[in-house]
mmCIF file of the N, C-alpha and C atoms, coordinates in Angstrom:
data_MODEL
# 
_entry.id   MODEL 
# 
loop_
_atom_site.group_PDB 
_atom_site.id 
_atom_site.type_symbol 
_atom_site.label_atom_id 
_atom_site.label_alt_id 
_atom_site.label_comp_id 
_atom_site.label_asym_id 
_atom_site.label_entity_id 
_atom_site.label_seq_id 
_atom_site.pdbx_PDB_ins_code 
_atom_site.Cartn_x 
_atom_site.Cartn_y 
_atom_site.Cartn_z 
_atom_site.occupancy 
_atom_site.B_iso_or_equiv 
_atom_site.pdbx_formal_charge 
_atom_site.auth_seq_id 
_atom_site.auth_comp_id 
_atom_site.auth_asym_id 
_atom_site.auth_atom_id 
_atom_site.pdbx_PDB_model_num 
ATOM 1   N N  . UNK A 1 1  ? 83.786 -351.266 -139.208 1.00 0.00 ? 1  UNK A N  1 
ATOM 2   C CA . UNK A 1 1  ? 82.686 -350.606 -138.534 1.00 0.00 ? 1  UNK A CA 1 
ATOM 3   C C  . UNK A 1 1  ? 82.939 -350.627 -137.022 1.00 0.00 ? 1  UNK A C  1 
ATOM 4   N N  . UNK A 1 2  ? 82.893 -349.620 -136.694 1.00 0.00 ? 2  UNK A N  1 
ATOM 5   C CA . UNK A 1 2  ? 82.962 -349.195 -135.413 1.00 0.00 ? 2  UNK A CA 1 
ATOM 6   C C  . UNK A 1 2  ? 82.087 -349.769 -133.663 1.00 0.00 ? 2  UNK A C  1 
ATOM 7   N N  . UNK A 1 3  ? 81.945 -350.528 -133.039 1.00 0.00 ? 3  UNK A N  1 
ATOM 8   C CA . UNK A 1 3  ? 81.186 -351.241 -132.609 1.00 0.00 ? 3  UNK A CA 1 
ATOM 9   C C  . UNK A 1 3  ? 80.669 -349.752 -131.431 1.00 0.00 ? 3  UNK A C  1 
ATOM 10  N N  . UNK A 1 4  ? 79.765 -350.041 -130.778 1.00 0.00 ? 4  UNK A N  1 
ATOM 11  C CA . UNK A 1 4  ? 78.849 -348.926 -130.033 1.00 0.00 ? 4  UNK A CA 1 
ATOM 12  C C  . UNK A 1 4  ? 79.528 -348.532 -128.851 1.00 0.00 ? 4  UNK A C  1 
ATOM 13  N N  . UNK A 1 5  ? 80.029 -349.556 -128.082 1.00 0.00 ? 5  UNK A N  1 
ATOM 14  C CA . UNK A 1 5  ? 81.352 -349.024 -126.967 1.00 0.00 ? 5  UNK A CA 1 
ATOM 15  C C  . UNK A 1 5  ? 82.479 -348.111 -127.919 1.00 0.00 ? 5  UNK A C  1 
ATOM 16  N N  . UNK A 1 6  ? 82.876 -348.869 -128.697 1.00 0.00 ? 6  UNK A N  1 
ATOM 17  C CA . UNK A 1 6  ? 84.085 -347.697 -129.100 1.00 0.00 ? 6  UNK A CA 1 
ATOM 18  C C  . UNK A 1 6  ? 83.765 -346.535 -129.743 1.00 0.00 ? 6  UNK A C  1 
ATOM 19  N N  . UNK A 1 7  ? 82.887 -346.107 -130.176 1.00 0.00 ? 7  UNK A N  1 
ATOM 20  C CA . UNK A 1 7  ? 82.214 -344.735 -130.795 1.00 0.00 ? 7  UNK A CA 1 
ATOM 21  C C  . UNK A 1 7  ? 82.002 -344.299 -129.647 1.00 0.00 ? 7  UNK A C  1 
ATOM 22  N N  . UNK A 1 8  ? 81.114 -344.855 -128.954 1.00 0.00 ? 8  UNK A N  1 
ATOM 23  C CA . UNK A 1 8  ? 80.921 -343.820 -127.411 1.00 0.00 ? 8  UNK A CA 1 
ATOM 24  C C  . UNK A 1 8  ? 82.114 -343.520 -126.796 1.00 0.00 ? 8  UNK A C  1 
ATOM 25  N N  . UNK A 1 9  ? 83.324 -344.512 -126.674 1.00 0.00 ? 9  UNK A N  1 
ATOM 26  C CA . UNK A 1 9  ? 84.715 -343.919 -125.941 1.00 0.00 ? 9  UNK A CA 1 
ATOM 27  C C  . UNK A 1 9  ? 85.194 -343.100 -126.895 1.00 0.00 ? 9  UNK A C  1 
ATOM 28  N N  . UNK A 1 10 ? 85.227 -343.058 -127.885 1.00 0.00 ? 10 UNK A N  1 
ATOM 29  C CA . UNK A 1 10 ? 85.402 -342.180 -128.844 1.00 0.00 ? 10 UNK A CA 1 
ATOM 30  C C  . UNK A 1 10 ? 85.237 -340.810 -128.562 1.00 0.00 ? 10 UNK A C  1 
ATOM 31  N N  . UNK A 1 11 ? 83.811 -340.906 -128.511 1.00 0.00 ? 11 UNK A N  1 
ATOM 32  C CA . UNK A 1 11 ? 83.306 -339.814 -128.398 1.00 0.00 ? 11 UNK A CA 1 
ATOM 33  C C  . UNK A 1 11 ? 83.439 -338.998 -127.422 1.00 0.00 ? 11 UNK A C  1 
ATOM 34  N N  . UNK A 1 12 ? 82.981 -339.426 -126.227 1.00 0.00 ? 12 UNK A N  1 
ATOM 35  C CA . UNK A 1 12 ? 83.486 -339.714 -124.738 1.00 0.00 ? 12 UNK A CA 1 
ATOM 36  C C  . UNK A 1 12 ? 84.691 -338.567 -124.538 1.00 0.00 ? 12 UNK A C  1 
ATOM 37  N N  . UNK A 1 13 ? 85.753 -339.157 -125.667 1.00 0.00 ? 13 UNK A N  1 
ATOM 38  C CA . UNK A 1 13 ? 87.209 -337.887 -125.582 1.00 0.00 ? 13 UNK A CA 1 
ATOM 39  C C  . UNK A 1 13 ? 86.937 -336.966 -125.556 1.00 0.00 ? 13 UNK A C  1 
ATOM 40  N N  . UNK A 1 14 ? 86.299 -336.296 -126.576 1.00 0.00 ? 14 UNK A N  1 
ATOM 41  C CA . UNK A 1 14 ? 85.749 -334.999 -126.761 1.00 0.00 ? 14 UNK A CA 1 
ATOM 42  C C  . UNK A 1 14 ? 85.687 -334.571 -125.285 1.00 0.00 ? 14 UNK A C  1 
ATOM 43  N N  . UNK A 1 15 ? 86.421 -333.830 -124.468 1.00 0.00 ? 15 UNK A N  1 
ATOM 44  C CA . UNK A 1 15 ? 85.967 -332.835 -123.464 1.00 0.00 ? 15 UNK A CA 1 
ATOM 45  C C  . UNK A 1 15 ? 84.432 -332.170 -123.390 1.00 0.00 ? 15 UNK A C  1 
ATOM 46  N N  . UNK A 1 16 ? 84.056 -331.497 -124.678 1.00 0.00 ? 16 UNK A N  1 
ATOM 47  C CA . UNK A 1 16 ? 83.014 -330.516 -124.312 1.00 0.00 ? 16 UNK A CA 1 
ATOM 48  C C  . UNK A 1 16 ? 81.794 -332.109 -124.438 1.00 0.00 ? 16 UNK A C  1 
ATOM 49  N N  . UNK A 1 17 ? 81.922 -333.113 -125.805 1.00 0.00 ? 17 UNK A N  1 
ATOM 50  C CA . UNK A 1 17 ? 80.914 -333.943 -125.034 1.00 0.00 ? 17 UNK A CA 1 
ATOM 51  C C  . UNK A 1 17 ? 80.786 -334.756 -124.073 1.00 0.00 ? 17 UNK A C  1 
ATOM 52  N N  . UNK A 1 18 ? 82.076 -334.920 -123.792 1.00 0.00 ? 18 UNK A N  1 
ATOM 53  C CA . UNK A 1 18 ? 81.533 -335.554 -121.981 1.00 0.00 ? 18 UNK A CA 1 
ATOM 54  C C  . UNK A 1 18 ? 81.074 -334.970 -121.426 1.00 0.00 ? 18 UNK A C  1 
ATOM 55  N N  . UNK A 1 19 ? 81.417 -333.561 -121.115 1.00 0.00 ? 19 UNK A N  1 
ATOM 56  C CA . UNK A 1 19 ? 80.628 -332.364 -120.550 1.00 0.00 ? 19 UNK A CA 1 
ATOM 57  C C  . UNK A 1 19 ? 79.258 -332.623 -120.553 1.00 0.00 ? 19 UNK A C  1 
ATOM 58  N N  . UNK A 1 20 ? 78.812 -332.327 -121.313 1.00 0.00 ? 20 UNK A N  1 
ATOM 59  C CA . UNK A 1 20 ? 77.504 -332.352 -121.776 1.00 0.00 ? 20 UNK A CA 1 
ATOM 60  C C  . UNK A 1 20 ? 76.354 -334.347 -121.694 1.00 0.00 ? 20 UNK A C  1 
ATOM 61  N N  . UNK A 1 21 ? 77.302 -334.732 -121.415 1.00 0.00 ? 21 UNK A N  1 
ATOM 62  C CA . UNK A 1 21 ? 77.183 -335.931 -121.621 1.00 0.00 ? 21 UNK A CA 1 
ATOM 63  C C  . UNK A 1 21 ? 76.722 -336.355 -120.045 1.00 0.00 ? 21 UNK A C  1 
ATOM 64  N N  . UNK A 1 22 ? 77.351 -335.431 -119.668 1.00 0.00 ? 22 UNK A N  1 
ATOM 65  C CA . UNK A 1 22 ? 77.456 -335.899 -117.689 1.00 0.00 ? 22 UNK A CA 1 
ATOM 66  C C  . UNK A 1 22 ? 76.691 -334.797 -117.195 1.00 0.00 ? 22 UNK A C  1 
ATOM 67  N N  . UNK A 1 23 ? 76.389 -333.720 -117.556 1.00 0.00 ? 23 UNK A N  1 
ATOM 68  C CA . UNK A 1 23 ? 75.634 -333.101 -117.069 1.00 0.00 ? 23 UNK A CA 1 
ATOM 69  C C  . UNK A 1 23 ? 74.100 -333.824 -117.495 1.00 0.00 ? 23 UNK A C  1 
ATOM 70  N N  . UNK A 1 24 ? 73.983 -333.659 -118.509 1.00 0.00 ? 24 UNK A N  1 
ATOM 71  C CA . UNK A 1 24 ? 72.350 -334.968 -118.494 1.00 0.00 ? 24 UNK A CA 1 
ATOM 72  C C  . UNK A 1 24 ? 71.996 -335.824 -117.831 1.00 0.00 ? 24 UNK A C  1 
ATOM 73  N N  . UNK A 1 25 ? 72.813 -336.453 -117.701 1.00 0.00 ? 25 UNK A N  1 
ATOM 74  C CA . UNK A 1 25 ? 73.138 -337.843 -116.915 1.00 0.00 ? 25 UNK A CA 1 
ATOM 75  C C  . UNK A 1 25 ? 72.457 -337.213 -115.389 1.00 0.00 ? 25 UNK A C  1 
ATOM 76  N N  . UNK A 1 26 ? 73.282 -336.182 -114.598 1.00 0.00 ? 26 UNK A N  1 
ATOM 77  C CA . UNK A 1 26 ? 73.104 -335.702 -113.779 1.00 0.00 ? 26 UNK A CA 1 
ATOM 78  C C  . UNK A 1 26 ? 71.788 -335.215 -113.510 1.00 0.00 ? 26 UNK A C  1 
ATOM 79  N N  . UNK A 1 27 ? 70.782 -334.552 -114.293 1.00 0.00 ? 27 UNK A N  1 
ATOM 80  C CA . UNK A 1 27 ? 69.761 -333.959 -114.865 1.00 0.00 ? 27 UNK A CA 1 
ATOM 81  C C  . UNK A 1 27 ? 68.291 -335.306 -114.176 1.00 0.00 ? 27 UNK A C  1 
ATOM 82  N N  . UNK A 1 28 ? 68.872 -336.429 -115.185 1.00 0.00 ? 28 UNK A N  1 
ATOM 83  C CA . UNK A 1 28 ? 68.158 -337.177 -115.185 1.00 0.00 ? 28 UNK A CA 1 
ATOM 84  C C  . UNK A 1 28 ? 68.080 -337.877 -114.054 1.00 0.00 ? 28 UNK A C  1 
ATOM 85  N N  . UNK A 1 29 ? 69.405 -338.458 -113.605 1.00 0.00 ? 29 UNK A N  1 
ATOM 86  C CA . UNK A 1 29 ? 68.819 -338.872 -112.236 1.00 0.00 ? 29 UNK A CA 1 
ATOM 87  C C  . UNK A 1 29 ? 68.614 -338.485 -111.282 1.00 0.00 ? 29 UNK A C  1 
ATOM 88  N N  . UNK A 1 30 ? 68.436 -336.652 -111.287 1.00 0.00 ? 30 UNK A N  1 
ATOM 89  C CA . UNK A 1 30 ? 68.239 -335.857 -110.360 1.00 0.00 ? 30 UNK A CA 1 
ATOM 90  C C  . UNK A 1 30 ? 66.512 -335.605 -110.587 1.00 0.00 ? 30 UNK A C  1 
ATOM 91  N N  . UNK A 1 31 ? 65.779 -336.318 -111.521 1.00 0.00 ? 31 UNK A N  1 
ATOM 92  C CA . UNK A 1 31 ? 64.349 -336.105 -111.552 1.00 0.00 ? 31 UNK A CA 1 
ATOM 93  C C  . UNK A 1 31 ? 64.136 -337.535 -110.717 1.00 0.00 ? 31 UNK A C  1 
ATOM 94  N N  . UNK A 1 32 ? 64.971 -338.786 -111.377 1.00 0.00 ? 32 UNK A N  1 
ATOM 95  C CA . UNK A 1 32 ? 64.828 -339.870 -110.834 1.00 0.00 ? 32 UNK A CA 1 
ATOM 96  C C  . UNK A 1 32 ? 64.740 -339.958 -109.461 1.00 0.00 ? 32 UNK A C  1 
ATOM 97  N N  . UNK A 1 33 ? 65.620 -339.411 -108.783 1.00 0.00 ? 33 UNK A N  1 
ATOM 98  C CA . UNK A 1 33 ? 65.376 -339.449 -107.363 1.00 0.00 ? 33 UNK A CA 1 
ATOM 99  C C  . UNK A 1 33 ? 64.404 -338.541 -106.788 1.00 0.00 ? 33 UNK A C  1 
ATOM 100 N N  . UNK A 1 34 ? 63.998 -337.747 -107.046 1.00 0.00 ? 34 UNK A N  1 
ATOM 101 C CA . UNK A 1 34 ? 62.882 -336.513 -107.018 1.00 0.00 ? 34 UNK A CA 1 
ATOM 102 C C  . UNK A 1 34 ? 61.984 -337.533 -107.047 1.00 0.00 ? 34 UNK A C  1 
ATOM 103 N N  . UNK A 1 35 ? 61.112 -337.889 -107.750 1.00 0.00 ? 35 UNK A N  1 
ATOM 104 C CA . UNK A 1 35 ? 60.486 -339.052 -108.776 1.00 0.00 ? 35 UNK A CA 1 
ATOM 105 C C  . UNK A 1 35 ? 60.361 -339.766 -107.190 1.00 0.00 ? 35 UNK A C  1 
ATOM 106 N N  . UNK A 1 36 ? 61.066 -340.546 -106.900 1.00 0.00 ? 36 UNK A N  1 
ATOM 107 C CA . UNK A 1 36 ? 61.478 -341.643 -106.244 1.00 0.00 ? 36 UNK A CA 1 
ATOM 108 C C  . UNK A 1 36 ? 61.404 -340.878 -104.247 1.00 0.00 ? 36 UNK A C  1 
ATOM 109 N N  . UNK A 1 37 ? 61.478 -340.293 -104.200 1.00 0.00 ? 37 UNK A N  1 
ATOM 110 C CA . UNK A 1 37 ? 61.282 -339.155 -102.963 1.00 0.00 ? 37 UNK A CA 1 
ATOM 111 C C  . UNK A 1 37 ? 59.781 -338.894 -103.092 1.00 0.00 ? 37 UNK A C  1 
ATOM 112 N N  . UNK A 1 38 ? 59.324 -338.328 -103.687 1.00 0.00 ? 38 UNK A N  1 
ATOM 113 C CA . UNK A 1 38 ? 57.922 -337.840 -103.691 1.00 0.00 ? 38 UNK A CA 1 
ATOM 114 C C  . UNK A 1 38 ? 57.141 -339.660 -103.667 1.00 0.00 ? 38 UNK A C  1 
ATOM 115 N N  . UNK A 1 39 ? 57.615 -340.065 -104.243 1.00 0.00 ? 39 UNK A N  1 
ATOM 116 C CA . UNK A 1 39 ? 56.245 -341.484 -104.392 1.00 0.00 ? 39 UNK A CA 1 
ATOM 117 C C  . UNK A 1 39 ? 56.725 -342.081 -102.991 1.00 0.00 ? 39 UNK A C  1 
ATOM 118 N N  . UNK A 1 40 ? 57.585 -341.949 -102.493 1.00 0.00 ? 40 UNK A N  1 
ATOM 119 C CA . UNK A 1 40 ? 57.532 -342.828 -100.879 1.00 0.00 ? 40 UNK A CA 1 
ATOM 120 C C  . UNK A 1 40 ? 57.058 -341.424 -99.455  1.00 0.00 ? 40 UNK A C  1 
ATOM 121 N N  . UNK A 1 41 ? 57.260 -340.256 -100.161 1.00 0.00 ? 41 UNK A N  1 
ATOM 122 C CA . UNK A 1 41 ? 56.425 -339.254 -99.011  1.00 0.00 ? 41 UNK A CA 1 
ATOM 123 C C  . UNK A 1 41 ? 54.904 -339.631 -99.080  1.00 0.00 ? 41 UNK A C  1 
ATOM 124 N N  . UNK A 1 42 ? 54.629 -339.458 -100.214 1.00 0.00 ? 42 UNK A N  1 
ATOM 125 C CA . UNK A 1 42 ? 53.041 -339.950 -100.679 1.00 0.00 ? 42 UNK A CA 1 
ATOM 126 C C  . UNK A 1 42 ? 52.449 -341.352 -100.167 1.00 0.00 ? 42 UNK A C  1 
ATOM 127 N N  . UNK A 1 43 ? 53.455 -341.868 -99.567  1.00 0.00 ? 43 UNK A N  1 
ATOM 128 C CA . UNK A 1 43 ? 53.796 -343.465 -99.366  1.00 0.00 ? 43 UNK A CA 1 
ATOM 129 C C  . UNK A 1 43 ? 52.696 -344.578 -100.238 1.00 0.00 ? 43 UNK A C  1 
ATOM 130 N N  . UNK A 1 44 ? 52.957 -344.081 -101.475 1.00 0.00 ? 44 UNK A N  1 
ATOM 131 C CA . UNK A 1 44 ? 52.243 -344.432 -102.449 1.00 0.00 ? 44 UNK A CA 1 
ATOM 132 C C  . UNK A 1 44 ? 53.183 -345.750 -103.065 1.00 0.00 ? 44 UNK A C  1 
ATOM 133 N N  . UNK A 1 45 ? 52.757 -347.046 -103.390 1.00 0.00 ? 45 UNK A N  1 
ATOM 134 C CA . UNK A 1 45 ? 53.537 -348.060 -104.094 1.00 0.00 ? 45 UNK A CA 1 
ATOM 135 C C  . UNK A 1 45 ? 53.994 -347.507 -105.455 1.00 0.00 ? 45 UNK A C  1 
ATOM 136 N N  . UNK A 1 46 ? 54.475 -348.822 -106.016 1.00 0.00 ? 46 UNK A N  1 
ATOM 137 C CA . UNK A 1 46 ? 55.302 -348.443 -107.555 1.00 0.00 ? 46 UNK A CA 1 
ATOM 138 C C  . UNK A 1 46 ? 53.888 -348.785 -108.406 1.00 0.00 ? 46 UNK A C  1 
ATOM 139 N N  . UNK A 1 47 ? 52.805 -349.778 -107.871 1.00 0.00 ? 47 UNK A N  1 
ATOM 140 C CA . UNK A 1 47 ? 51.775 -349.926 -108.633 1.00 0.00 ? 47 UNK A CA 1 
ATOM 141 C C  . UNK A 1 47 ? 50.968 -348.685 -108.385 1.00 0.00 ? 47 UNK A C  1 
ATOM 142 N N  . UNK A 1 48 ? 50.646 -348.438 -107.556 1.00 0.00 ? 48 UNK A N  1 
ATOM 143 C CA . UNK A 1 48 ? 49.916 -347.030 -107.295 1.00 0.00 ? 48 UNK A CA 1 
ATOM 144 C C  . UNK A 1 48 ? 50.869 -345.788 -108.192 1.00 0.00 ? 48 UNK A C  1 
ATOM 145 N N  . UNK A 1 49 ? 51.492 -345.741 -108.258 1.00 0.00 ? 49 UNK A N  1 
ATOM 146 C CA . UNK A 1 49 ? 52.271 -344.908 -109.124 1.00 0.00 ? 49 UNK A CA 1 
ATOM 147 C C  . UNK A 1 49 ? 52.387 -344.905 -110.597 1.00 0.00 ? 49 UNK A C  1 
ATOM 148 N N  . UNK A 1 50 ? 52.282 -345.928 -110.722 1.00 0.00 ? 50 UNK A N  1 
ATOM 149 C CA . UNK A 1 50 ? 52.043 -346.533 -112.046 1.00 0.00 ? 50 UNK A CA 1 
ATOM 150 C C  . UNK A 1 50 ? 50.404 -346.359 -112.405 1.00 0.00 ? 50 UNK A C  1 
ATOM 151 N N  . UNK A 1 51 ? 49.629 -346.716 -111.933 1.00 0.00 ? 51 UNK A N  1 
ATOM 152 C CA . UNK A 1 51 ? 48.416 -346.311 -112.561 1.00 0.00 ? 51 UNK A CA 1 
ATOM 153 C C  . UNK A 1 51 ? 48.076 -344.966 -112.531 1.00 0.00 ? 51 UNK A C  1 
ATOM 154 N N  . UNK A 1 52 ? 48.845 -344.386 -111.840 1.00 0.00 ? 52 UNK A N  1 
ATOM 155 C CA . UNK A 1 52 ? 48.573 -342.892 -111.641 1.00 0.00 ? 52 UNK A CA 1 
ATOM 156 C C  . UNK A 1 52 ? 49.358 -342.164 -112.996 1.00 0.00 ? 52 UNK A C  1 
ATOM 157 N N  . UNK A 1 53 ? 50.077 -342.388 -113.161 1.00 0.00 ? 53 UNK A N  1 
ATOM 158 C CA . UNK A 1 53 ? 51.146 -342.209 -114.043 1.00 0.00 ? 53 UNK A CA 1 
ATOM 159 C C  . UNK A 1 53 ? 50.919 -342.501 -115.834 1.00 0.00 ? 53 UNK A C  1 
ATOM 160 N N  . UNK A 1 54 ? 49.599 -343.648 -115.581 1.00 0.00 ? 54 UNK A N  1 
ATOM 161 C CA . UNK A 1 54 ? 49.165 -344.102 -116.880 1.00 0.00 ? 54 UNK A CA 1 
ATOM 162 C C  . UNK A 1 54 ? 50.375 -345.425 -117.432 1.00 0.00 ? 54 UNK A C  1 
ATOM 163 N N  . UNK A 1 55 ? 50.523 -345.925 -116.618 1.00 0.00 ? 55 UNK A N  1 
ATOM 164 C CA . UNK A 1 55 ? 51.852 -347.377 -117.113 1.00 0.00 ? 55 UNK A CA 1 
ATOM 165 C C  . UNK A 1 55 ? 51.799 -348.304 -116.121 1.00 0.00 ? 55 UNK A C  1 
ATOM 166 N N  . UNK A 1 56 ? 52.415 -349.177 -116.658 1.00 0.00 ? 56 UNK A N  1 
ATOM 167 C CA . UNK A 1 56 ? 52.575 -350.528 -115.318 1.00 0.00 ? 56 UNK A CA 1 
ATOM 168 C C  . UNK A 1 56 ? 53.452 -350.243 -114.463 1.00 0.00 ? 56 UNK A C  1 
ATOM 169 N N  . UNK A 1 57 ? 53.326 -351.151 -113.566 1.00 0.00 ? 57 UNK A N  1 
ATOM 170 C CA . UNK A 1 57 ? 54.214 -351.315 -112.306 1.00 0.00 ? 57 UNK A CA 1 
ATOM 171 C C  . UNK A 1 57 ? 56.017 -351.502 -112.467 1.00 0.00 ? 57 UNK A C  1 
ATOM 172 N N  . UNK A 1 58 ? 56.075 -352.407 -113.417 1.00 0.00 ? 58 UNK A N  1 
ATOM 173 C CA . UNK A 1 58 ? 57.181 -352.766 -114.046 1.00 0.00 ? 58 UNK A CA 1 
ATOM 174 C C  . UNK A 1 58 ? 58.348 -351.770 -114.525 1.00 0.00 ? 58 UNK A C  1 
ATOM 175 N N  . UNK A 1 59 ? 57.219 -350.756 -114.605 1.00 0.00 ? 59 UNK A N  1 
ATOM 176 C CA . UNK A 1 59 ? 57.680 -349.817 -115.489 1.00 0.00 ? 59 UNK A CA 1 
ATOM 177 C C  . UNK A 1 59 ? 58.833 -348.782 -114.195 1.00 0.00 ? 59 UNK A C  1 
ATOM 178 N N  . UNK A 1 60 ? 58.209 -348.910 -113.614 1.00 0.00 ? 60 UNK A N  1 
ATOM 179 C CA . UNK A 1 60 ? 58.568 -348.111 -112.340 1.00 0.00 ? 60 UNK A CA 1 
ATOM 180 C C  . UNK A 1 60 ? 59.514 -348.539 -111.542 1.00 0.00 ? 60 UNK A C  1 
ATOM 181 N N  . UNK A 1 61 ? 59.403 -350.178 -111.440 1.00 0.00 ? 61 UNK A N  1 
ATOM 182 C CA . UNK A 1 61 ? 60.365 -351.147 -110.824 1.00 0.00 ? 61 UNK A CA 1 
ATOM 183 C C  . UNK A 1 61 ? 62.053 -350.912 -111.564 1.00 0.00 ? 61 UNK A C  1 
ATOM 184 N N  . UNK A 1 62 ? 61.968 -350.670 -112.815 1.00 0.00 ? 62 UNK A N  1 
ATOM 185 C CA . UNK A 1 62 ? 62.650 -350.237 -113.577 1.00 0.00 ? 62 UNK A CA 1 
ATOM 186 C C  . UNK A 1 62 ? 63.330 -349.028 -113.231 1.00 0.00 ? 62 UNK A C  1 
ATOM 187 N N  . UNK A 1 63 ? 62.430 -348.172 -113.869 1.00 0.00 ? 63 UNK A N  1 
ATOM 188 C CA . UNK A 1 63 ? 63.397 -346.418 -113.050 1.00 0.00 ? 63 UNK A CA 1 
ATOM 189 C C  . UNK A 1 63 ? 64.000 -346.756 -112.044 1.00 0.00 ? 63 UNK A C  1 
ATOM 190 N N  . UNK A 1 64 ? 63.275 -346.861 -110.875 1.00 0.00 ? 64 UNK A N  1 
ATOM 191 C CA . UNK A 1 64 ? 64.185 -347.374 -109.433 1.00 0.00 ? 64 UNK A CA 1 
ATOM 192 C C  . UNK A 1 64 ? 65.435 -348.617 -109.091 1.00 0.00 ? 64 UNK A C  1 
ATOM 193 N N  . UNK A 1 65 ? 65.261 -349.458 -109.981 1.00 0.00 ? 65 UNK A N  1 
ATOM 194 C CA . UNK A 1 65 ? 66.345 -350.078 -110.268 1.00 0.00 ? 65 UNK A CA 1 
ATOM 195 C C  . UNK A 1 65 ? 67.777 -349.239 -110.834 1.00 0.00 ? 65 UNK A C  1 
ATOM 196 N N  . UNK A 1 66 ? 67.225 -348.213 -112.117 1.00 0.00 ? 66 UNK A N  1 
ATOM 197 C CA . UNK A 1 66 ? 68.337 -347.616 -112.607 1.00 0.00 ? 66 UNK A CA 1 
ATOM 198 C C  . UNK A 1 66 ? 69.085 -346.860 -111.492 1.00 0.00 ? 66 UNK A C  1 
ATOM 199 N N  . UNK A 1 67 ? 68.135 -345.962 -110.677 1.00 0.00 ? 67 UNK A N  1 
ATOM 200 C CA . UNK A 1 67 ? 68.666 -345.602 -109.543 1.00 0.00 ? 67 UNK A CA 1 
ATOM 201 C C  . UNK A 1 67 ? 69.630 -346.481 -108.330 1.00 0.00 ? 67 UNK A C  1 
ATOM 202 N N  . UNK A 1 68 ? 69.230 -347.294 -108.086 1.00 0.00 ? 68 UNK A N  1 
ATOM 203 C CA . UNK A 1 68 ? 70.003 -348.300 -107.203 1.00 0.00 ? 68 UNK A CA 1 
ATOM 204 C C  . UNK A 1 68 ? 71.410 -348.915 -107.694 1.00 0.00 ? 68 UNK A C  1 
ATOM 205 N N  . UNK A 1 69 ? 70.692 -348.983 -109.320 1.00 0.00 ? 69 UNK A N  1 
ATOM 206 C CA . UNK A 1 69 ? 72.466 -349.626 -109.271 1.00 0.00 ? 69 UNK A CA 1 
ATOM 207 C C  . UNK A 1 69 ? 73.197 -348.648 -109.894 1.00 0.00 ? 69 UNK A C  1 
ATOM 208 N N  . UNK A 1 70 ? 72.704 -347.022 -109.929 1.00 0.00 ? 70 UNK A N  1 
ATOM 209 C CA . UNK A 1 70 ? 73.886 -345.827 -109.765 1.00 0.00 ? 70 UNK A CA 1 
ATOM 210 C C  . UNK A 1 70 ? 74.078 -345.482 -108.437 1.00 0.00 ? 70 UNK A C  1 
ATOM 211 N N  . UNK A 1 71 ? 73.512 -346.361 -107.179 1.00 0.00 ? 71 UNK A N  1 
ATOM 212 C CA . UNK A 1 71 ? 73.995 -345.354 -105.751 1.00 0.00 ? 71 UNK A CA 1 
ATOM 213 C C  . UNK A 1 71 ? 73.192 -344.452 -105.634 1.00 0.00 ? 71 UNK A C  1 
ATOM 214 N N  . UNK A 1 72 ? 72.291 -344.271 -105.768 1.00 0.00 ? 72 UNK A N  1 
ATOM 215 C CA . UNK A 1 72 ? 71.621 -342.876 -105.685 1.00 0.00 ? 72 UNK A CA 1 
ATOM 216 C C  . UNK A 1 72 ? 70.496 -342.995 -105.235 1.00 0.00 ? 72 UNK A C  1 
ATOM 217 N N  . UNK A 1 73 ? 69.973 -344.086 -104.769 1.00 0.00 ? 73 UNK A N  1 
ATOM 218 C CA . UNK A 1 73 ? 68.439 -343.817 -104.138 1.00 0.00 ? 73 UNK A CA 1 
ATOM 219 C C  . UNK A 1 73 ? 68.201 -343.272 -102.693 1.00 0.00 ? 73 UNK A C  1 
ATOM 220 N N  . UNK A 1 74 ? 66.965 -342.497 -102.906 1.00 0.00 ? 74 UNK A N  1 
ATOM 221 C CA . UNK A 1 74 ? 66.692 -341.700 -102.036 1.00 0.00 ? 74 UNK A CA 1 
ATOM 222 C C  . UNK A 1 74 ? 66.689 -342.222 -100.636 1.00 0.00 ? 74 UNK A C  1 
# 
């Protein structure tokens, strides 16, 4: 059985799904930082955002983390 890293490098080969694989990727943390731009123009916190949003704070601390440790925050 195939463990979850090696199916994904696996997969990964495939040209057209990396393609597709990296364009999402791209997609997503291009809302993320959007996301993350608008709540500090608003100069609104991650808790203020979060209740606005209908979720915890945590929740938010999170997204923005994913952002930071891809390089990408706004």
């Amino acid at each position: 059985m195939e463990t979850y890293k090696e199916l994904r490098a696996r997969k990964l080969a495939d040209p057209g799904i990396r393609a597709e694989y990296e364009r999402l990727n791209r997609e997503e943390f291009a809302l993320l930082d959007e996301m993350l731009a608008a709540r500090r123009a608003a100069g609104l916190t991650e808790a203020e955002l979060a209740q606005r949003m209908g979720t915890k704070a945590p929740a938010i601390t999170r997204l923005e983390r994913s952002l930071a440790s891809r390089g990408s925050m706004v």
